[in-house]
C-alpha positions as CSV (number, residue, x, y, z in Angstrom):
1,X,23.1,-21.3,-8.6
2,X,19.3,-22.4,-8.3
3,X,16.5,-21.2,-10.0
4,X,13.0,-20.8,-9.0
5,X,10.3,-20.2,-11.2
6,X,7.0,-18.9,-10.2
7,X,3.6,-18.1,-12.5
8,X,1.3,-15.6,-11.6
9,X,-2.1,-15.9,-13.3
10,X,-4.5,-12.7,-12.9
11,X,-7.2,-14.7,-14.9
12,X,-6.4,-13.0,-18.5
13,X,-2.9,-14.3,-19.1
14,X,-0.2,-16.1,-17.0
15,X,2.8,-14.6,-16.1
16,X,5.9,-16.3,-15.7
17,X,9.0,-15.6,-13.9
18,X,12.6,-16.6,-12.8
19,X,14.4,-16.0,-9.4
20,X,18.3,-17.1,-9.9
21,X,19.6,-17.8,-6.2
22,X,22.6,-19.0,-4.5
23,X,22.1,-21.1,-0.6
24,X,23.1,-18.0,1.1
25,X,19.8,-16.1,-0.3
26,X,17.5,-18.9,1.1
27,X,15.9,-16.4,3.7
28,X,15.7,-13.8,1.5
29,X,13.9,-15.7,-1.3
30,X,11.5,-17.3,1.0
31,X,10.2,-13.8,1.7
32,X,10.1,-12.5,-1.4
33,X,7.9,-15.8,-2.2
34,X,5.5,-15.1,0.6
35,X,5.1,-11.7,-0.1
36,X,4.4,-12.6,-3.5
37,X,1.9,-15.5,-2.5
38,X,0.3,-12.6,-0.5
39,X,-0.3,-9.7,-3.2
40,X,-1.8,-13.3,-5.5
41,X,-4.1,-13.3,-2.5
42,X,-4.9,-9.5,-2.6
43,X,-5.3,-9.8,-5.8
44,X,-7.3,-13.3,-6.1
45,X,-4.4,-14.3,-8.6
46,X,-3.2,-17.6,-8.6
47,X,0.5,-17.9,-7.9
48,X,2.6,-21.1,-7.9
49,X,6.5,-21.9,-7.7
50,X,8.6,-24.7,-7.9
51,X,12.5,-24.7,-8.3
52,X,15.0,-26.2,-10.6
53,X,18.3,-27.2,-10.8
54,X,19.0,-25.6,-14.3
55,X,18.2,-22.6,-15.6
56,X,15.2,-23.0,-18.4
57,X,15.2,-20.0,-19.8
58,X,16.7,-20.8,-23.1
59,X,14.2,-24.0,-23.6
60,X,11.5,-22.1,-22.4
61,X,12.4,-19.8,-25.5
62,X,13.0,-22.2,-28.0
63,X,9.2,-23.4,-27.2
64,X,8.2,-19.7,-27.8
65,X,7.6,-19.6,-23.9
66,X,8.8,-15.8,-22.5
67,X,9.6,-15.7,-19.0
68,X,10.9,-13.1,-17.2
69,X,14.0,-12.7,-14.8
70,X,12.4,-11.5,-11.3
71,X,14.9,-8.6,-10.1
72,X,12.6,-7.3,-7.4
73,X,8.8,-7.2,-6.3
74,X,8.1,-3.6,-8.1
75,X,9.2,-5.4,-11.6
76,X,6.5,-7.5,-10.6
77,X,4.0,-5.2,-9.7
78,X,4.4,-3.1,-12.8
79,X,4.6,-6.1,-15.4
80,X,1.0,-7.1,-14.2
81,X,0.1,-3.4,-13.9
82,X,-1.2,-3.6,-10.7
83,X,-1.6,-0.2,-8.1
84,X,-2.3,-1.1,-4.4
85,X,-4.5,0.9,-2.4
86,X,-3.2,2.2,1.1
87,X,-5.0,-0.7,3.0
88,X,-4.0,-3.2,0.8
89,X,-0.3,-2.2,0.9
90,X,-0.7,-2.2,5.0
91,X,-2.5,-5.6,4.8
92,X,0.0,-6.4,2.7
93,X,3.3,-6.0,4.2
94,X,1.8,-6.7,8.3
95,X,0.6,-10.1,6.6
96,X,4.3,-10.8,4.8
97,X,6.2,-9.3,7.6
98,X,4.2,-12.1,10.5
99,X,3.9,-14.8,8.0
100,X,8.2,-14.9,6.9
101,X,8.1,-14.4,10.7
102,X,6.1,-17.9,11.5
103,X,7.9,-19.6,9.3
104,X,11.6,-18.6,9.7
105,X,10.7,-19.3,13.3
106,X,8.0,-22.0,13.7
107,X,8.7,-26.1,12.8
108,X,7.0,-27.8,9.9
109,X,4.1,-29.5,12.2
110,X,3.3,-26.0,14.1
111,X,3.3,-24.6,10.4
112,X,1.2,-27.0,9.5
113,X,-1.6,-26.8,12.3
114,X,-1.7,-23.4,11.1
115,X,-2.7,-24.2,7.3
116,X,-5.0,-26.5,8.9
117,X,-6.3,-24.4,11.8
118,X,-9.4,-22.3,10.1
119,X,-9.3,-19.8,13.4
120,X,-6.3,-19.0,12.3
121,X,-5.1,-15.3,11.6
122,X,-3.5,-16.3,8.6
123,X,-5.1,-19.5,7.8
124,X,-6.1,-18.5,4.4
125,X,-2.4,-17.5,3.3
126,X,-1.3,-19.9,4.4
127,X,-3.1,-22.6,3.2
128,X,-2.8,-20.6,0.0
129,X,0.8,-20.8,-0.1
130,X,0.9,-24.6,0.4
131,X,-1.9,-25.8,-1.2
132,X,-1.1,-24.5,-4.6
133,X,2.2,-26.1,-4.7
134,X,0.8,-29.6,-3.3
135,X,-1.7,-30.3,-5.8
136,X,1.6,-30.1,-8.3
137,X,3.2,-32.7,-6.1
138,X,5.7,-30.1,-5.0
């Protein structure tokens, strides 16, 4: 089993969450991770994730920390409260749908001109989704 974790912060309180995983989930957790990185976006929320080997929920308690076992993207989206307007929810699932696409498909370098490329389609996402977890050192 691996664990994720992952914070959302929607600039009033921080949010924090668990993903338990097995190997065979890998493709399925990296889009669930985008298309969380992209309703952050949306939302101008900061999101960041980095995994573990163990699960910390039982530390994370004992410090009085509560985090909170992801089961799917509606928990989510109900937990921060948030409603989605019909562009948003297009913008939202065209921009997770290409992005998972890109980067189930693309290597690290072309992924990379991408973040870097500011024509880009999805620059921002992108850069986004990797920039948050690099100034962590992850």
């Amino acid at each position: 089993m691996k664990f994720i974790i992952f914070s959302i912060d929607n600039h009033r309180e921080e949010f924090l969450f668990i993903i338990e995983y097995t190997k065979v989930e890998n493709r399925n957790i990296l889009g669930e991770l985008v298309k969380l990185s992209n309703l952050c976006y949306i939302k101008d929320f900061t999101f960041d994730f980095f995994e573990v080997k163990d699960n910390p929920s039982i530390a994370l308690s004992k410090e009085g920390i509560y985090i909170y076992k992801y089961e799917s993207f509606t928990d989510v989206m109900n937990r921060l409260n948030i409603k989605l307007d019909v562009d948003d929810t297009r913008y939202l699932k065209t921009s997770s749908k290409d992005m998972f696409h890109i980067m189930l498909n693309k290597n690290k370098s072309e992924i990379m001109v991408m973040v870097n490329n500011k024509e880009g389609e999805y620059h921002e996402l992108f850069k986004k989704f990797f920039e948050s977890r690099s100034k962590n050192g992850g």
